[in-house]
C-alpha positions in Angstrom: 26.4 -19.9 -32.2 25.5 -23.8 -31.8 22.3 -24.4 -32.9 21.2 -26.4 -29.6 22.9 -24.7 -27.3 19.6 -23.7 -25.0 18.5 -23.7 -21.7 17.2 -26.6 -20.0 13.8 -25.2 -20.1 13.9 -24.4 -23.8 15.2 -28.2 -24.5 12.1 -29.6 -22.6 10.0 -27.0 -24.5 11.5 -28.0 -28.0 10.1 -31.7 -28.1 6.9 -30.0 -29.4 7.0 -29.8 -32.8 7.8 -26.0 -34.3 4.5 -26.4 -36.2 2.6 -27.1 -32.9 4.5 -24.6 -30.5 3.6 -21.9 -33.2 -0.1 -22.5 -33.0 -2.5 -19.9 -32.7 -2.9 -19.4 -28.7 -5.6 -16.1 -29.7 -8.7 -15.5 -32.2 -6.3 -12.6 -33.3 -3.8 -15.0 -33.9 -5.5 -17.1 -36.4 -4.7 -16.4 -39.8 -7.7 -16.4 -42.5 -11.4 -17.5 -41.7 -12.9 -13.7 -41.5 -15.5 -15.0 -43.0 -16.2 -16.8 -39.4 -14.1 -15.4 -37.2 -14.4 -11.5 -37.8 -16.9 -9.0 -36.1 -20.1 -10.4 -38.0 -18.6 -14.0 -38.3 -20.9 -16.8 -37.0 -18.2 -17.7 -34.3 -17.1 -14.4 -33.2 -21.4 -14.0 -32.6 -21.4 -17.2 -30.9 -18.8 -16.0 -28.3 -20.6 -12.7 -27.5 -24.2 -13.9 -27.4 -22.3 -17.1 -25.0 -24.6 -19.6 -27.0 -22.8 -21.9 -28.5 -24.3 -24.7 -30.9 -22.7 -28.2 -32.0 -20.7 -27.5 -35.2 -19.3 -29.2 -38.3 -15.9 -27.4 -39.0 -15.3 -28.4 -42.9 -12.9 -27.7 -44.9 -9.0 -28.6 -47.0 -6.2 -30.4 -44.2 -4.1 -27.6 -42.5 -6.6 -24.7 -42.6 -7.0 -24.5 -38.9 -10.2 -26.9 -37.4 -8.1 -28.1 -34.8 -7.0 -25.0 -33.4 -10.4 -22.7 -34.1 -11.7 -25.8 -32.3 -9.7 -25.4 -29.1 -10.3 -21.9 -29.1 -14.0 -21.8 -28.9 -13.3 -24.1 -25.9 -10.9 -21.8 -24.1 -13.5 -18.7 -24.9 -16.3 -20.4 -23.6 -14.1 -22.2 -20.3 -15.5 -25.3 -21.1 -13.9 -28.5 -20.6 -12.4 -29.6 -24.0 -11.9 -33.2 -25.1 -10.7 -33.9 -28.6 -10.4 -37.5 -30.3 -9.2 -39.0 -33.6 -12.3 -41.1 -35.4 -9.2 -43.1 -36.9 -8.4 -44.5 -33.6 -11.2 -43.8 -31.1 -14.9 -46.6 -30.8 -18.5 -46.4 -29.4 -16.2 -47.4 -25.8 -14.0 -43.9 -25.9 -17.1 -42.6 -26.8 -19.0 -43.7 -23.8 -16.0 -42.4 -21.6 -16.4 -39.1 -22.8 -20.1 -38.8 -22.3 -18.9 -40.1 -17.8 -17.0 -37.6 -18.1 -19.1 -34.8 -19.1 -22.1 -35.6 -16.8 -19.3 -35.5 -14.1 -18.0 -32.3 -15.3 -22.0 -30.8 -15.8 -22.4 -31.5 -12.1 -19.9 -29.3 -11.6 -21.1 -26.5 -13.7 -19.5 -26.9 -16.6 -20.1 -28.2 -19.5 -17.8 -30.3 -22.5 -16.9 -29.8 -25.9 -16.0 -33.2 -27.9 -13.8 -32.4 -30.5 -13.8 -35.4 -33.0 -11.0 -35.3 -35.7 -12.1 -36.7 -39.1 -15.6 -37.5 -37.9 -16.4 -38.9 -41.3 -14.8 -42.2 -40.1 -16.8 -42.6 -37.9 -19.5 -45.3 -38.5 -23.4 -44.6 -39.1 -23.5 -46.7 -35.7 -20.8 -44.8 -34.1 -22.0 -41.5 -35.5 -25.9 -42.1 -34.3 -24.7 -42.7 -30.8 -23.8 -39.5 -30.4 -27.1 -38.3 -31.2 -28.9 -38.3 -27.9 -26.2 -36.4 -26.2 -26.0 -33.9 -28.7 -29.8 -33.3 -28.7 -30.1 -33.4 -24.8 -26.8 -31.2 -24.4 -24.5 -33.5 -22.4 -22.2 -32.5 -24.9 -21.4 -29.9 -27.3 -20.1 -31.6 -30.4 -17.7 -29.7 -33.0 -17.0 -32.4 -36.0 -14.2 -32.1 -38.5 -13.8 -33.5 -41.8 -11.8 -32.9 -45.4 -15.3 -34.5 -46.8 -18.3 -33.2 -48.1 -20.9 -32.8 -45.2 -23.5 -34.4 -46.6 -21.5 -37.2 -47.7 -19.4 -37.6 -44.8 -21.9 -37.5 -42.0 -25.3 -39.2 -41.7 -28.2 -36.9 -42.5 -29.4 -37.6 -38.6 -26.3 -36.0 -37.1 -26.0 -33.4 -39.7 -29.6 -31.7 -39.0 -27.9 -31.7 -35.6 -25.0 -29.5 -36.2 -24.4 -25.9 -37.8 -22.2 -26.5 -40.8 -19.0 -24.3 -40.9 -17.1 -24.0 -43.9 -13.3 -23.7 -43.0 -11.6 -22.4 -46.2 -7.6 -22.6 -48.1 -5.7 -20.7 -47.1 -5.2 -17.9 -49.8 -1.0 -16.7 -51.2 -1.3 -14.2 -48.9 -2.5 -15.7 -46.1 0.8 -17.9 -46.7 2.8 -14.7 -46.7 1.8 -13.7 -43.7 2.0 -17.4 -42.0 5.4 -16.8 -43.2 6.1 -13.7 -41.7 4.9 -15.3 -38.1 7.2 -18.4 -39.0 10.2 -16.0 -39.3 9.2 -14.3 -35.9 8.5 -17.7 -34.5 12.2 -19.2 -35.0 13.8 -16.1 -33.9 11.9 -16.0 -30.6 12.0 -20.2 -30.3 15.5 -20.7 -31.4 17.2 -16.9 -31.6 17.7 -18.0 -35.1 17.1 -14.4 -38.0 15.7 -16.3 -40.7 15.6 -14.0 -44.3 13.6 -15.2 -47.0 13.9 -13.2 -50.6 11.0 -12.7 -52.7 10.8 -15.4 -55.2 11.6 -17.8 -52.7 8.3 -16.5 -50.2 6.4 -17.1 -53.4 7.5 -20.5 -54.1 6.7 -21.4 -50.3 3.7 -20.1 -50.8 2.5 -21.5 -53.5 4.2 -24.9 -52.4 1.4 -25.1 -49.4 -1.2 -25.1 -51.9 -3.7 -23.6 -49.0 -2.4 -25.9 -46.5 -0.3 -24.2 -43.2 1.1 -27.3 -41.8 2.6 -28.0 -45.0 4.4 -24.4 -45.2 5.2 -24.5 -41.8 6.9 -27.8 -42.8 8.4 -26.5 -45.7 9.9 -23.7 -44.1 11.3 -25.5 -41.3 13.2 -27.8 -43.9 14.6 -25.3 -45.5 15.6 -23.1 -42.2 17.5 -26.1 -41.3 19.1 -26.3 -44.6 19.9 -22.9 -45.2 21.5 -23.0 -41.2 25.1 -21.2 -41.3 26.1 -21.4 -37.2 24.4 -18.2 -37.1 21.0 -17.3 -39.7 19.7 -19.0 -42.5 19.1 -17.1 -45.9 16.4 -18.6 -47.8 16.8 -18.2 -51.4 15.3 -20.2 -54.5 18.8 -22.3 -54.6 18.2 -23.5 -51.1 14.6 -24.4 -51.9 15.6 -26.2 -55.5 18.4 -28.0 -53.5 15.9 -29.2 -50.8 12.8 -30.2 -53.0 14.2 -32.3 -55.3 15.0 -30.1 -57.9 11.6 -28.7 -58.4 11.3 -26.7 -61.7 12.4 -23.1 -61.4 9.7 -21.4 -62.9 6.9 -23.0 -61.1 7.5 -20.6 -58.2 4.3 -18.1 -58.8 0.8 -18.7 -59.4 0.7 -17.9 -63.4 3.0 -20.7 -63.9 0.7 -22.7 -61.5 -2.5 -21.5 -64.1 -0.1 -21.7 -67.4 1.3 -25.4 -66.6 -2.1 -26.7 -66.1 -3.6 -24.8 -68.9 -0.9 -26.2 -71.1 -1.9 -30.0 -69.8 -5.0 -29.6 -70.9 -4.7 -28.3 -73.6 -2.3 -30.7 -75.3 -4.9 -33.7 -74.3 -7.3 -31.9 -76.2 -4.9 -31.8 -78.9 -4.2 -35.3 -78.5 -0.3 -34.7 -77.9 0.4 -37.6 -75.5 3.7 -36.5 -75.1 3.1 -32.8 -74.1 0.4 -33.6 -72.1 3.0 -35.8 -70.0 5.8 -33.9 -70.3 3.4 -30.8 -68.3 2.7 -34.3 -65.6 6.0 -34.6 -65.2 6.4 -30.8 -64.8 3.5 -30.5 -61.8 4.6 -33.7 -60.0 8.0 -32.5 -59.9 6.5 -29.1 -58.7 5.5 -30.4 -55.9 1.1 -30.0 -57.5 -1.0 -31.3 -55.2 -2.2 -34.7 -57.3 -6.2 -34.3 -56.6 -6.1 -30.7 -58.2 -4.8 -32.3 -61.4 -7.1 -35.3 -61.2 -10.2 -33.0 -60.5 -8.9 -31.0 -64.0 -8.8 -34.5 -65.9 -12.5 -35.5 -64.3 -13.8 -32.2 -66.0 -11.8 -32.8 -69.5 -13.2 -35.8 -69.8 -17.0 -34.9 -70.0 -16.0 -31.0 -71.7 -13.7 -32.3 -74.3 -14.5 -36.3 -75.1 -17.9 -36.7 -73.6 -20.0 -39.1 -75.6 -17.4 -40.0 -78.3 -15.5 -42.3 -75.5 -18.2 -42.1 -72.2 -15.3 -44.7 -70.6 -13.3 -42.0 -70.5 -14.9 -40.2 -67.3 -14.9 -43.3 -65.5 -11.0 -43.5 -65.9 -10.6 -39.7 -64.8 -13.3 -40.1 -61.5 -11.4 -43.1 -60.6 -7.9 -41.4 -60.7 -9.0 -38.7 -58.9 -10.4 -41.4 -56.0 -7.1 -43.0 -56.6 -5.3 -39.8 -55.4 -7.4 -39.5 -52.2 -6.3 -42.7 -51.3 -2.7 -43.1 -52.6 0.6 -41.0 -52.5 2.8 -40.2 -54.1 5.2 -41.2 -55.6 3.0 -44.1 -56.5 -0.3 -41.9 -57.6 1.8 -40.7 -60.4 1.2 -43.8 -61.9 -2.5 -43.8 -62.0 -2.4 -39.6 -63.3 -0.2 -40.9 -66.1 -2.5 -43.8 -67.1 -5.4 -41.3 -67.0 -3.2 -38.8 -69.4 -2.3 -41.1 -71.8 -6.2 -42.4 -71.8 -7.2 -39.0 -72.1 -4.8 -38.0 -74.7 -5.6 -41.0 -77.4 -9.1 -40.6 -76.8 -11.6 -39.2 -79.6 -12.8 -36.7 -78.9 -16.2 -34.5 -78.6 -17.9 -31.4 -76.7 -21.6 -31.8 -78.1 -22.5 -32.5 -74.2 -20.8 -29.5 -72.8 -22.1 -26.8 -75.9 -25.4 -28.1 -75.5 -25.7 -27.5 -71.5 -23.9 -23.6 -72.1 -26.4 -23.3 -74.8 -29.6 -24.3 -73.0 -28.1 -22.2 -69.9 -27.8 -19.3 -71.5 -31.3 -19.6 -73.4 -33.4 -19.7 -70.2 -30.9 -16.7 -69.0 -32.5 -14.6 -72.0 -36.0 -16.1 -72.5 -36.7 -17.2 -69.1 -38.0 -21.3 -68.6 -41.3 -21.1 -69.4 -43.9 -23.1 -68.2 -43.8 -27.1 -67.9 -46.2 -28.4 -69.7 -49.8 -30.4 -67.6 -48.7 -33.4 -69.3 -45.5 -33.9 -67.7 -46.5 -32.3 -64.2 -47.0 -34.2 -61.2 -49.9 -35.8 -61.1 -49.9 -37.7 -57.5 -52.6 -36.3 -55.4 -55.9 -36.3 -55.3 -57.5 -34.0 -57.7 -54.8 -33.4 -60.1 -57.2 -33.9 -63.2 -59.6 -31.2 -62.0 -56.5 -28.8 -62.5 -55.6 -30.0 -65.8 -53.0 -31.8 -64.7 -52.4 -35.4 -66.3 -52.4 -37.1 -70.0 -48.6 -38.8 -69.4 -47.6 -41.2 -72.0 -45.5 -43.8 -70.5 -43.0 -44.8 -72.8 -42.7 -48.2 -71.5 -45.7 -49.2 -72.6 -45.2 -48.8 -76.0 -43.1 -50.2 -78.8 -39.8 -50.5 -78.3 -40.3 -47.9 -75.7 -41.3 -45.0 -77.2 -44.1 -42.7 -78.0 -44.0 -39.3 -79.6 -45.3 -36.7 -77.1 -44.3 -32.7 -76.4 -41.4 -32.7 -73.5 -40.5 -28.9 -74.0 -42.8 -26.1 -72.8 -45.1 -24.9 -74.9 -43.5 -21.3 -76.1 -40.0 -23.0 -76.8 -41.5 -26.7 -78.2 -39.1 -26.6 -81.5 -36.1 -25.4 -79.8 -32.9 -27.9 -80.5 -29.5 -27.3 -78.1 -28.3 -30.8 -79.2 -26.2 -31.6 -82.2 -27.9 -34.7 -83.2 -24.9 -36.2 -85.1 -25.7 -39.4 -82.8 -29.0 -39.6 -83.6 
């Protein structure tokens, strides 16, 4: 069989990407998101009720906000207008808002769907407000971001936040499954995938379907005899760079990193980069491993080298920005940092230990002293008596900070003090 020998149709058809022409085209289709999208699900309500609010779809790339997105469109027969904030101004958006009072007279209202809305400027981002609040438009936002760091606290109250979550291993199974059904139907291509090689896909898309779909197309095409492709954990090694064998299921995912961590806190620079080495060639997505180093760095050196969480937050912003290969060069500055530094867990035994004290005793009460005292007739309540340490010597005055049941209670080891 030649692999392009299709119809005219099929060729026209095919300058879609397979990731795109595979798309969800139903609800049904859409794999993951219950939480949102099942019988009780805030969207699924939405749809039968026919009231639908603006909406902040958040959530990791390649979980499905574009397509949930065009979906709630089609339910609701609304026209449907999607931009990128990367590329688009306040003059796109003043086309779009034409265009829906054009289509409102009509009858029918408009859904904006902005693409990584958290580049949008505070400017660009409060001239949407008005139409939002009035109607004119329906606005569904998406971001990778934190909400309420990515979008201004104005258009925020304005919008129902929905959390759009990874896609779990066997949600990547089943995306999988539809992949091999896909290729056949698209192509007339039987593509077999064995075990160990489904979980190493899997796991390779780290939550993220475009990613797998991706994957699995590469690997299709490498696997291609004339007839089928047989995806086995040889084809896969061949095709990603030699990736380590045994990084193929999720303990190895868990025991790799656990082993990087562990050998900073032993101060083994060399193991700690050897297991680096091992995740970068296994395809780990950097940020997972820079979010790892951000929390060694306050758990396991803490006060004995504070400098030593600035390096780790600034690697992980380094691998939001960079990639790779090049962000392996700022992980294995931040290893070797890590690794040499002294270190110390006072910090992190003293916040379990206070935790889990209120978790037993309760948190008692605050004492008047240190209660808020800014309103008119705080003093007839008892309320008041605050030493300011600034006004005293060298900034300091002795005074009670604890309540009054738990007043001698120490969760610090005061080797510092």
């Amino acid at each position: 069989m030649n692999f392009f020998n299709m119809d005219f149709e099929k060729n026209r058809e095919s300058n879609a990407p397979f990731a795109e022409r595979i798309r969800p085209q139903s609800f049904d289709e859409v794999i993951g998101q219950d939480h949102i999208l099942g019988d009780k699900g805030l969207i699924k309500n939405a749809i039968k009720t026919g009231n639908l609010p603006s909406l902040l779809l958040y959530g990791p790339p390649g979980t499905g906000k574009t397509t949930i997105a065009s979906l709630i469109s089609k339910s609701f027969n609304m026209n449907f207008i999607k931009i990128s904030a990367v590329s688009s101004g306040v003059k796109e958006l003043r086309g779009v808002v034409d265009e829906a009072n054009r289509c409102l007279e009509n009858g029918t209202k408009t859904i904006l769907f902005i693409d990584e809305i958290h580049r949008f400027s505070t400017s660009q981002q409060d001239f949407l407000l008005p139409y939002v609040e009035n109607g004119e438009l329906i606005l569904i936002g998406a971001t990778t971001e934190n909400p309420f760091f990515a979008v201004n606290k104005a258009l925020l109250s304005r919008l129902i936040l929905v959390e759009i979550k990874s896609l779990t291993k066997d949600d990547m199974k089943k995306l999988l499954e539809r992949c091999k059904q896909k290729y056949f139907e698209i192509y007339n291509i039987k593509v077999d995938i064995d075990a160990k090689a489904a979980d190493f896909l899997a796991l390779r898309g780290n939550g993220d379907a475009r990613r797998l779909i991706n994957s699995f197309e590469v690997a299709v095409l490498r696997a291609f005899d004339g007839e089928s492709s047989k995806i086995t954990m040889d084809v896969l090694i061949d095709v990603f760079s030699n990736q380590v064998l045994k990084y193929d299921n999720a303990d190895e995912h868990y025991d790799t990193i656990s082993a990087f961590i562990k050998s900073m806190r032993g101060s083994d620079v060399d193991a700690a980069l050897f297991y680096l080495a091992k995740m970068i060639i296994s395809g780990e997505d950097p940020r997972f491993i820079a979010r790892r180093m951000v929390i060694f760095a306050s758990e396991d050196i803490g006060l004995a080298d504070p400098n030593a969480l600035h390096i780790a937050t600034d690697t992980f912003y380094a691998t939001t920005v960079i990639g790779m290969p090049e962000v392996r060069i700022n992980l294995a500055h931040a290893c070797v940092y890590l690794a040499r530094a002294k270190k110390d867990n006072k910090a992190y035994v003293a916040i379990d230990k206070a935790i889990n004290f209120i978790k037993k005793n309760g948190a008692g009460t605050v004492p008047n002293h240190l209660r808020d005292a800014h309103y008119p007739g705080s003093e007839k309540l008892g309320v008041g008596g605050y030493k300011y340490p600034h006004n005293y010597e060298e900034h300091y005055v002795e005074q009670q900070y604890l309540p009054d049941e738990f007043k001698d209670m120490k969760f610090f080891d005061r080797e510092y003090d």
